[in-house]
N, C-alpha and C positions, 0 to 999 in steps of 0.2 A: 504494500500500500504506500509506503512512506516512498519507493523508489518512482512508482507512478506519480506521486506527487509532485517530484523533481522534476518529471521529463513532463509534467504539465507545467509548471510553474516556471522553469527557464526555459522550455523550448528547444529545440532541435540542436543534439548532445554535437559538443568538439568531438571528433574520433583523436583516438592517442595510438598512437604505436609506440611500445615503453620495454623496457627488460636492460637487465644489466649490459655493461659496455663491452662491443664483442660475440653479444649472443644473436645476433640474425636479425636484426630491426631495417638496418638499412635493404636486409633481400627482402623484408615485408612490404617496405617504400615502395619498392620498384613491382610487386608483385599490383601493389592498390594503384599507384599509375599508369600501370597496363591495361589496369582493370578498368581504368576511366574515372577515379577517385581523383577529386582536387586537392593536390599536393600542398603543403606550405612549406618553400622553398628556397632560401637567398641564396644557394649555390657556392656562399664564400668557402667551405670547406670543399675541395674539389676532390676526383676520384685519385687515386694511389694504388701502391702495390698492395694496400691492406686490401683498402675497398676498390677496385678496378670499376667496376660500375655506381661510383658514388655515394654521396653519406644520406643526400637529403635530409639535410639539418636546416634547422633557422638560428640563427647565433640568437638573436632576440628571446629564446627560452632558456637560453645556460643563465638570464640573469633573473629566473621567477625567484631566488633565494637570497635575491641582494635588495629589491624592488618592492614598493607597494604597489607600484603603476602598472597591473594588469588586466585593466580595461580592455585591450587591444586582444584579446583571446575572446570577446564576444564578437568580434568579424569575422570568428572564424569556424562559425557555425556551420556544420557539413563540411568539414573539412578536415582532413588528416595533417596532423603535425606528429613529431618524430619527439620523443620527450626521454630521456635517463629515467630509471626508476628511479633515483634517488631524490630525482624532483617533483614527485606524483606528489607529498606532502605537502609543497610548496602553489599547490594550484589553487585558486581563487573557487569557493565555496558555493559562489551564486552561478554556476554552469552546470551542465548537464555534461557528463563524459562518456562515451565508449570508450574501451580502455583493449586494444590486441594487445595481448602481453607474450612474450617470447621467451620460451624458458631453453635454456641448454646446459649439459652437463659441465660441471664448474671446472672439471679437471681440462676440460676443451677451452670455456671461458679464459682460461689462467695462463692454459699455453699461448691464445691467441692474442693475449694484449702480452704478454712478454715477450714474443716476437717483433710486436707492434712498435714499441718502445724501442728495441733493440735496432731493430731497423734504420727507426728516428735517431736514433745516438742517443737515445736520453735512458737516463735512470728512474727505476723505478721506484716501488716506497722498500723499505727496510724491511717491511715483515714478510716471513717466510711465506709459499705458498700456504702453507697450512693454516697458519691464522689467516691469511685472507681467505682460504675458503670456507673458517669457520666463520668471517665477518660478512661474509655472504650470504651464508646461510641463515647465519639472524637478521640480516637484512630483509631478503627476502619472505622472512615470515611475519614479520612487520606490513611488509608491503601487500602481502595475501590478505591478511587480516583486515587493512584497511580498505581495498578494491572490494573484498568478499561484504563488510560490512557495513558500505558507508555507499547513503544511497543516494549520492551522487554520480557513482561509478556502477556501470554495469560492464563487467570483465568477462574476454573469449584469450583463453589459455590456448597457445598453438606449443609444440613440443619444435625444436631445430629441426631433430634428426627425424622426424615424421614427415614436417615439410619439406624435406631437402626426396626421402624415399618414397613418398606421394603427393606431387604438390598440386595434382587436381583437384583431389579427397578435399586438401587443407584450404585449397581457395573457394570450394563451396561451402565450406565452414563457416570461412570469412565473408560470404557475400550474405551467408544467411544470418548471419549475426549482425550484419548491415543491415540486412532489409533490403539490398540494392538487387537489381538486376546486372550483373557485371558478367564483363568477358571470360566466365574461368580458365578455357581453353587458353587464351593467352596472358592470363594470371598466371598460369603456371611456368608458362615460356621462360620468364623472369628466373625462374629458380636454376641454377649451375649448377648439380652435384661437383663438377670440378669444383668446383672455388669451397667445397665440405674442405677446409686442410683443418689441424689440427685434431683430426679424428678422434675418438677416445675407443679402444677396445670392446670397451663395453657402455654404449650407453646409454646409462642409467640416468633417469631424469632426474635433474636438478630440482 
C-alpha cells in the first residue's frame, strides 16, 4: 500500500541502474539503450580498456553526497541514470525509483577493479582483499535492506553471470519490470561474453 502511495504521489519512478563498482552496470546501460530507454549521459568518462564500450555515467550524480541541490533528478523522470550503490542512500526522498540492481561474485568484483587501478598506475586502499570483501558484504546488506524496505524503491535483482549466459531471458526480465515494450532481441546484442574477464571458478552469487 504504502509503495503504491509513492508511485501515486510522485509520479513516474527515475529508473537506477546501481551495484557495486565493477559489477556489470555499465553492460546494463548499453543493454536499456539498445532497448530504446533514454539514457542520462554526459559522456565525460569515455570508453577504455576496462570498459571498451563505455561507462555511461553523469558526473552530476558522484556529487548526490556532497549536495542539497537535487532538484534536477525530477527531469529525469522515465529515464535511466547509472548511480554507485553507495549513493542509493544519498537520493532525495520525494521520487519515485526503479532500482536494476546488478549483483556479481565479489571474488570477480575485487579482481576486476585491481586490475583496473593497476592499469591506471594508481594505488589502491591498504586493506586486504578480505576485508574489503567482508566490507562489501555488509554493504550490500545494508543496501538490500533499504531497496527491499523502503517504499520509494521498487528493486529487479539481475545476477552478472546469468546475464552475461542468457541475456535474452534477463532483458525480458528487465523490460517486464519496466513495463516497456522494448527490443529484447537487440537488448541482448549489447551483452559480450568476451569482455566476462575476470571469471571466478565458481560463481557463486554475491
Amino acid at each position: 500500500m504504502k509503495s503504491l502511495y509513492c508511485r501515486i504521489r510522485y509520479g513516474q519512478p527515475v529508473i537506477l541502474v546501481s551495484g557495486l563498482p565493477r559489477s556489470g552496470t555499465s553492460m546494463l546501460m548499453q543493454m536499456l539503450e539498445k532497448g530504446g530507454m533514454p539514457i542520462v549521459s554526459d559522456q565525460i568518462r569515455t570508453a577504455d580498456e576496462d570498459n571498451p564500450k563505455g561507462y555511461h555515467e553523469l558526473e552530476r550524480v558522484k556529487e548526490l553526497d556532497k549536495t542539497t541541490e537535487k532538484d534536477w533528478l525530477k527531469d529525469h523522470r522515465g529515464q535511466v541514470i547509472k548511480i554507485i550503490s553507495f549513493l542509493l542512500q544519498d537520493l532525495p526522498m520525494d521520487l519515485n525509483y526503479k532500482v536494476i540492481f546488478m549483483r556479481r561474485n565479489l571474488d570477480e568484483v575485487l579482481r576486476s577493479q585491481n586490475k583496473m587501478l593497476e592499469r591506471n598506475g594508481e594505488k589502491g586502499t591498504d586493506a586486504s582483499d578480505e576485508k574489503m570483501r567482508r566490507n562489501y558484504e555488509l554493504h550490500l546488506r545494508k543496501v538490500y535492506y533499504r531497496l527491499n524496505r523502503t517504499p520509494n524503491f521498487r528493486p529487479l535483482y539481475l545476477d552478472y553471470a546469468e546475464v552475461v549466459a542468457d541475456p535474452h531471458h534477463e532483458a525480458g526480465r528487465i523490460c517486464e519490470f519496466l513495463g516497456r515494450d522494448m527490443d529484447v532481441k537487440t537488448m541482448a546484442t549489447a551483452v559480450q561474453s568476451g569482455l566476462y574477464r575476470n571469471r571466478h571458478s565458481k560463481t557463486a552469487r554475491a
